[in-house]
ROVEXSE-747733 format. One line per 4 residues: number of its first residue (from 1); their letters; for each residue x negated, y negated, z negated of C-alpha. Coordinates in pm, 1 decimal. Each point is the difference from the previous one (the first is absolute). Example, Ala and Ser with C-alpha at 12.3 -4.5 7.8 and 13.67 -1.06 7.14 Angstrom:
# ROVEXSE-747733
1) as) -1230.0 450.0 -780.0 | -137.0 -344.0 66.0
***
This chain:
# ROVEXSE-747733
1) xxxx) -2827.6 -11056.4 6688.3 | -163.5 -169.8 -259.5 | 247.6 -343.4 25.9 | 291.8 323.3 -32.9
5) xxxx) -107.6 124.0 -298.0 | -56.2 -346.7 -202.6 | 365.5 -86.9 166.7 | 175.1 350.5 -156.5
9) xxxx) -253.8 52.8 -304.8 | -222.2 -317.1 -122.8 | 306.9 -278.4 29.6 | 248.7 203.4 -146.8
13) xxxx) -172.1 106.3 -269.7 | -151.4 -360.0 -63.7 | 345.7 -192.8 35.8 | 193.5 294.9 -276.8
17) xxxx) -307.6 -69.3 -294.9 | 20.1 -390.1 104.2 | 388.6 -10.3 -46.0 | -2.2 215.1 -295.1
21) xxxx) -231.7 -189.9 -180.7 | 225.6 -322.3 119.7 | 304.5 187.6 -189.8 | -189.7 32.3 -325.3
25) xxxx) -42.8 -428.3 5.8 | 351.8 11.9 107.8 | 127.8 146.5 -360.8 | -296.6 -181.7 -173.3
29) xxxx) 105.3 -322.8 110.4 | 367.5 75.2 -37.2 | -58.7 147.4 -341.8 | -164.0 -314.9 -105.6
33) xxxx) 273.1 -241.2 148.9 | 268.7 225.1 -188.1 | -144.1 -94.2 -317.2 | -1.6 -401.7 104.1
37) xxxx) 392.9 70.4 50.6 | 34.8 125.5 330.5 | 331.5 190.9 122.5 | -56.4 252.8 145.5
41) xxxx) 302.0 -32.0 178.7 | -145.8 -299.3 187.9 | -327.6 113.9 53.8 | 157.6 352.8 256.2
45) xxxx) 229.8 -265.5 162.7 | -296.6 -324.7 58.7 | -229.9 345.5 95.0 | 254.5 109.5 288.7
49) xxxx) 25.7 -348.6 86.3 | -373.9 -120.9 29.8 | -45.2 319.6 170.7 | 264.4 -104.3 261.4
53) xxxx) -152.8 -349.8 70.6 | -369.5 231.8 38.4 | 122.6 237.5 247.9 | 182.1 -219.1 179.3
57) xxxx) -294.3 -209.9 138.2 | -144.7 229.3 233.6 | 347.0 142.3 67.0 | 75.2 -174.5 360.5
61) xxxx) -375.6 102.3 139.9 | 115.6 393.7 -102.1 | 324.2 -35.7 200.9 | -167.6 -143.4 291.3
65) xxxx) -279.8 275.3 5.5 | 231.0 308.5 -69.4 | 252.2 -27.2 252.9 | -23.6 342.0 101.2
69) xxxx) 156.7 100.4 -338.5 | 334.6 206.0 -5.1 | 297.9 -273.3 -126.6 | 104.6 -33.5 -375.8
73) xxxx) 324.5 197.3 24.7 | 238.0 -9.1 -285.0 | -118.9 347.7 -118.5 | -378.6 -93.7 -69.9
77) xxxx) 108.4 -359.1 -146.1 | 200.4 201.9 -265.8 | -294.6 192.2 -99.4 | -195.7 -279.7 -31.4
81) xxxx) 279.9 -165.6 -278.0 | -43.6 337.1 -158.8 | -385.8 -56.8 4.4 | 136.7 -322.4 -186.0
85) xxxx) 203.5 138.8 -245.8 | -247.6 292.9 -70.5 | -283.7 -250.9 -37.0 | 235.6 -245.1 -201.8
89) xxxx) 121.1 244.8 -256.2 | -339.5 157.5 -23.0 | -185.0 -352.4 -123.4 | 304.1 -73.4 -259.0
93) xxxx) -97.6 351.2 -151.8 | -380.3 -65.3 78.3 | 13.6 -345.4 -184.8 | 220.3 37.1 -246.8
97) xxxx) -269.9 339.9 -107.0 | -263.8 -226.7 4.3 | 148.6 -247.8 -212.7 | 28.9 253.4 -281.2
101) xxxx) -324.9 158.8 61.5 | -358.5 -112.3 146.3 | -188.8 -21.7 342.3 | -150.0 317.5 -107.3
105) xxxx) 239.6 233.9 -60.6 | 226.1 -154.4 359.9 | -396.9 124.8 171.3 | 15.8 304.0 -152.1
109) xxxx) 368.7 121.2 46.0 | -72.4 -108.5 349.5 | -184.8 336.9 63.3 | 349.9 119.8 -14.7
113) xxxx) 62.5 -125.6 393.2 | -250.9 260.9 166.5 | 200.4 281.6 -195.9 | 346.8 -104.2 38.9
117) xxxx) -115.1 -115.2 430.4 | -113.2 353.1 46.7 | 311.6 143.7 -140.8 | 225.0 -178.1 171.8
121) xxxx) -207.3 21.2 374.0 | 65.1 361.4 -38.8 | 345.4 -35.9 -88.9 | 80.7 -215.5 299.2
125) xxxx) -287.7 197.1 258.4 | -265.7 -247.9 6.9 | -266.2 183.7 -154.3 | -51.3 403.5 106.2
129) xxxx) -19.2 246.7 -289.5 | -174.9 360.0 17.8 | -25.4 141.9 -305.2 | -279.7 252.5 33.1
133) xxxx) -157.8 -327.3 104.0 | -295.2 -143.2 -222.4 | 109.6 -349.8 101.1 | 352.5 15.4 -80.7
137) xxxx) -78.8 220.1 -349.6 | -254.0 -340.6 -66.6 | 277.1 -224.8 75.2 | 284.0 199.3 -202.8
141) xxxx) -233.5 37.7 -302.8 | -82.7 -359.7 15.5 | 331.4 -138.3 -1.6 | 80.9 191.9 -297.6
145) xxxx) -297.2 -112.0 -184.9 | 48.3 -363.1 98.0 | 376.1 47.9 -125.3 | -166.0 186.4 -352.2
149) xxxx) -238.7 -297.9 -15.8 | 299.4 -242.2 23.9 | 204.9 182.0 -264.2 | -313.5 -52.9 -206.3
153) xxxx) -28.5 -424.5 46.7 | 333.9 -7.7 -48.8 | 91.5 213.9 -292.6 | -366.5 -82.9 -237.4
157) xxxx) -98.0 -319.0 -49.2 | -324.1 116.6 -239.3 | -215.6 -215.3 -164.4 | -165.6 -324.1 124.1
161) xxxx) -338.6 55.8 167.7 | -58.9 -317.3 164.9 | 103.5 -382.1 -83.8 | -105.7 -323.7 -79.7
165) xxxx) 19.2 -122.2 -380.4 | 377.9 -182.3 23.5 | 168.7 306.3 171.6 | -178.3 220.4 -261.6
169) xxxx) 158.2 -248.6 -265.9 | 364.3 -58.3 139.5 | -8.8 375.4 -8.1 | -68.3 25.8 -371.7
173) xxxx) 235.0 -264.5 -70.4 | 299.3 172.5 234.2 | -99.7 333.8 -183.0 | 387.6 15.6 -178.1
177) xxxx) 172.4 -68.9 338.8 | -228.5 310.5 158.0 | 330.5 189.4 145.1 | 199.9 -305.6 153.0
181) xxxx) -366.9 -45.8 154.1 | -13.8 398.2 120.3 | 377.4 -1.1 96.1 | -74.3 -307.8 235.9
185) xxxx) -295.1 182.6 110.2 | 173.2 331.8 61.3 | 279.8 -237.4 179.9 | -234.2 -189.0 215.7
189) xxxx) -181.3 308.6 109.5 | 312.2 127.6 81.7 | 107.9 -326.5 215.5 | -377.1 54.2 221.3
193) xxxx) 49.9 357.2 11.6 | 328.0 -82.0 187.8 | -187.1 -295.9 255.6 | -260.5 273.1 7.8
197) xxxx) 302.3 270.1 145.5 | 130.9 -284.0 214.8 | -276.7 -95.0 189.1 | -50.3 356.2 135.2
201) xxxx) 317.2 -26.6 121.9 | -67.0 -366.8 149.1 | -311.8 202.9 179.0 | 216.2 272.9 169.2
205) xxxx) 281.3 -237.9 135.5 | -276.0 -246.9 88.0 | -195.1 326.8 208.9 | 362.6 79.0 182.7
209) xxxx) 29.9 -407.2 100.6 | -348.6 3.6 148.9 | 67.0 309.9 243.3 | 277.2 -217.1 114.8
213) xxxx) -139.3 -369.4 -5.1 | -407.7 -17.3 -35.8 | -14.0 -367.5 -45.1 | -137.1 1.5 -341.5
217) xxxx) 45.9 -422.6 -36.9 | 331.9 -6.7 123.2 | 107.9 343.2 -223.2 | -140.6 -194.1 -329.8
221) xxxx) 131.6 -320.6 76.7 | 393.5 97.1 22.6 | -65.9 248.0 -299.8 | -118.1 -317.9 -246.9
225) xxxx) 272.1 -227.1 219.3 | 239.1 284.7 -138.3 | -175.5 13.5 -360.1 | 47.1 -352.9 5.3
229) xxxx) 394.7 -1.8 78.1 | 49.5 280.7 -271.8 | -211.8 -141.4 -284.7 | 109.6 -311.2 23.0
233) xxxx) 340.1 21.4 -140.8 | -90.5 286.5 -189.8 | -254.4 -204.6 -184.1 | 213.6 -338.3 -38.3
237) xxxx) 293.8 263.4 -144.9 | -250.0 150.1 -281.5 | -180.9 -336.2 -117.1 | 227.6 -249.4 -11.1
241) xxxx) -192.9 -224.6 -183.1 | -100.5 -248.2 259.1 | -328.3 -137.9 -163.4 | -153.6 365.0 -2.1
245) xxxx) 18.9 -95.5 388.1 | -258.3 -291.5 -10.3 | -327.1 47.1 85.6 | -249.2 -148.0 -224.4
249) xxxx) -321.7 -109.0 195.2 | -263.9 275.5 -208.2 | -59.5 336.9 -5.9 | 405.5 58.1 104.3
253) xxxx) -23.5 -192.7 376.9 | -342.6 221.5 41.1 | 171.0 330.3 -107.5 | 298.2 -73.4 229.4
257) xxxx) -196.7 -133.3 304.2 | -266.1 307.9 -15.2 | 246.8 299.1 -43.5 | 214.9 -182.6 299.0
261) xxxx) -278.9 -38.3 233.2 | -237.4 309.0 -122.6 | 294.7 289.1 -157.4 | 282.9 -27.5 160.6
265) xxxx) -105.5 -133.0 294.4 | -328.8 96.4 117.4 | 39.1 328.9 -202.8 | 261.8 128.6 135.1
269) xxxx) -163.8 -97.3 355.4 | -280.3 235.8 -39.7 | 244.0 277.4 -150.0 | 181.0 -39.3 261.9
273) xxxx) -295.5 48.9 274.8 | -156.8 255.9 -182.6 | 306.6 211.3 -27.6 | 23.7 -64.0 405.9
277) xxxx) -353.6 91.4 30.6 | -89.3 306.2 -268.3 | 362.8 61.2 -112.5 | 148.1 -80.2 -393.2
281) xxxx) -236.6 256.8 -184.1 | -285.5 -184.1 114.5 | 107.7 -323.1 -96.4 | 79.2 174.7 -340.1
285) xxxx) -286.9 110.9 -121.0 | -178.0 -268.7 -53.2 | 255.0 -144.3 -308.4 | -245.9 170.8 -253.1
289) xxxx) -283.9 -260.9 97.7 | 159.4 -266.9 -187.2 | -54.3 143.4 -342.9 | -352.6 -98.7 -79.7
293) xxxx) 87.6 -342.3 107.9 | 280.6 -44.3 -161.2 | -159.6 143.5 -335.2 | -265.9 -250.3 -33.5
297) xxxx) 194.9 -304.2 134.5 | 289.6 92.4 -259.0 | -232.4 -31.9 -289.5 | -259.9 -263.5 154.8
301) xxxx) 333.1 -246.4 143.7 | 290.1 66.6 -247.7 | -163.1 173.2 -291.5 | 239.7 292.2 23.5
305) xxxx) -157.2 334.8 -196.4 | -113.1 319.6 196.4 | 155.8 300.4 -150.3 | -151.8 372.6 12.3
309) xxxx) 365.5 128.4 119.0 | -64.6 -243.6 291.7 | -381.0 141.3 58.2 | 106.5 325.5 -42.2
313) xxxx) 255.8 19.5 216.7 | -145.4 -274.9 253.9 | -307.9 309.3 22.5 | 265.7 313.7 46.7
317) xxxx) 165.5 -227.6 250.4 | -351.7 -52.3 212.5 | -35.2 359.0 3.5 | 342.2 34.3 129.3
321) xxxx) -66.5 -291.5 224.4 | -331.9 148.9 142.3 | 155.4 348.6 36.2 | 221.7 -199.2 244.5
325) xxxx) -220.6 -212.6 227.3 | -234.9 360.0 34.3 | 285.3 175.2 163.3 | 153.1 -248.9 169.3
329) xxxx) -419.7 10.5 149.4 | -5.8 343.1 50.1 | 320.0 16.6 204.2 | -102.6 -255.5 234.0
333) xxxx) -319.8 160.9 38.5 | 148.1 286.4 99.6 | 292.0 -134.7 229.3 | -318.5 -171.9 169.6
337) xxxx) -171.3 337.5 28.8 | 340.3 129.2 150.8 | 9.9 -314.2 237.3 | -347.0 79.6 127.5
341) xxxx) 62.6 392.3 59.1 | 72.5 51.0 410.6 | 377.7 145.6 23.5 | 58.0 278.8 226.5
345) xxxx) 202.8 -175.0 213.3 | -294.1 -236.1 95.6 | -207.4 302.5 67.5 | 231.1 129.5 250.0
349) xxxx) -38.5 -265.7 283.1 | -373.4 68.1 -18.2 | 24.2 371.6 2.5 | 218.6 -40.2 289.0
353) xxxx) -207.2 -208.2 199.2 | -269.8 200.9 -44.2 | 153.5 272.0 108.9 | 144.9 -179.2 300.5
357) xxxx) -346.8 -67.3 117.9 | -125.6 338.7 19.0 | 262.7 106.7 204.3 | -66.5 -276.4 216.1
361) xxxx) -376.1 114.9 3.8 | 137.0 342.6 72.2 | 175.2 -58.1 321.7 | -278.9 -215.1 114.2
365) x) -243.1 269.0 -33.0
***
């Protein structure tokens, strides 16, 4: 019972707040190689790639051991190229965003995924809704509140709260150029807001390939192999410049070789079994975690400012968040209670029996 429960509960919840909290030193370190001259181009295609070369390791001891696994048919192989393109398009938007804006404000847009997954696993029947229920009303109002929250980040910058002396002064100095600033701040927002809608969607179609093939490796490995055929091109088309493709042994080889191994790769392993294991509004909610980190290592790492819009919205967001994770806990606290309750069918047999064996009694007496 008890190696059950730390199997479905402790290591799910410990692997989603350890990969989050990789993610924020993902767009730390890839904010910081960005301003050494990094493409960003190059870094999504050498991610897919280094990804490719991780997975690929332990790939032959998976095929050995699952055997047993229905065969790729042409059907699930071109959902997984969709998983590609999805995940492709989605870190081109998610990127680009964060090249305009800051760590921060990519952590706290992220709050938009719970929302947007819990809309869309009702639209395509993963998720039951009952209306009169207190879960559902829970969820519903705290989708809208993460999406108010959102609206806020995106839409008021405020005034700076937080930074360290040189961001305070490149601010002062950049004072006349304060809308090109906002417009590439309402721009980039705009750019996570759509990686934030996309990877939703990568959640559902990812759900619908593991009722068909639970082989989480295998799933992820052909999904970055794919992400790795489609960005490549795509990426050599956009920066032709063939320098911005060299990789300069400092912080740009660290930020390539970490978001590889740790984002797209082992990321989007643990997605991957957590969605086959507690579904895609699990896996979800935990986005919001990254926002304190993020914060702090934005100011402390890159001396980017903290804004009040960000805080502000960052704290209608949690609420929104929280509102969330309690009724996704309340509805699986009560589909246990349901599991639990004897069904009248199963009472049946045993009244039968019973019965049975006084009339057996009967004719012996």
């Amino acid at each position: 019972m008890r190696e059950r429960y730390c199997y479905k509960e402790v290591l799910p919840f410990t692997a989603m707040v350890a990969i989050e909290c990789s993610n924020v030193g993902v767009n730390i370190l890839f904010k910081a190689a960005t301003q050494k001259g990094l493409s960003y181009y190059a870094f999504i295609a050498y991610s897919y790639l280094i990804s490719v070369l991780f997975l690929l390791l332990p790939l032959p001891f998976v095929f050995r051991w699952s055997r047993g696994l229905p065969p790729l048919n042409l059907s699930l192989i071109s959902r997984i190229f969709l998983l590609g393109v999805i995940g492709v398009i989605a870190q081109l938007s998610g990127y680009k965003g964060l090249n305009y804006t800051s760590p921060t404000l990519a952590s706290a847009l992220s709050n938009l995924i719970p929302a947007f997954t819990f809309i869309l696993a009702i639209i395509f029947r993963m998720e039951k809704v009952a209306l009169r229920s207190s879960s559902t009303q829970a969820k519903i109002l705290g989708s809208s509140v993460s999406i108010l929250g959102a609206l806020i980040v995106l839409l008021y910058k405020g005034s700076i709260i937080l930074s360290t002396s040189s961001a305070t002064l490149s601010h002062t100095l950049l004072s006349p150029m304060e809308s090109t600033s906002q417009t590439n701040w309402v721009l980039g927002g705009s750019l996570l807001a759509i990686e934030y809608l996309l990877v939703p969607i990568w959640y559902i179609v990812q759900t619908d390939i593991m009722k068909q093939y639970p082989a989480e490796l295998i799933v992820v490995f052909l999904y970055n192999l794919s992400g790795t055929l489609i960005s490549a091109p795509i990426c050599l088309l956009l920066e032709e410049n063939l320098s911005a493709w060299k990789i300069n042994p400092d912080v740009t080889l660290m930020a390539i070789v970490y978001s590889g191994f740790f984002c797209t790769g082992l990321s989007s392993l643990v997605h991957t079994w957590g969605i086959h294991l507690k579904g895609p509004v699990y896996v979800s909610i935990f986005k919001p975690l990254s926002i304190v980190v993020a914060a702090v290592s934005s100011v402390i790492f890159l001396g980017d400012a903290l804004y009040s819009g960000t805080v502000v919205g960052a704290v209608i967001l949690s609420f929104g968040f929280y509102a969330v994770i309690w009724g996704n806990a309340k509805q699986d606290e009560l589909s246990e209670d349901f599991d639990m309750r004897p069904s009248s069918s199963s009472k049946s047999p045993l009244l039968l029996s019973y019965k049975g064996k006084d009339n057996e009694e009967t004719t012996h007496c």
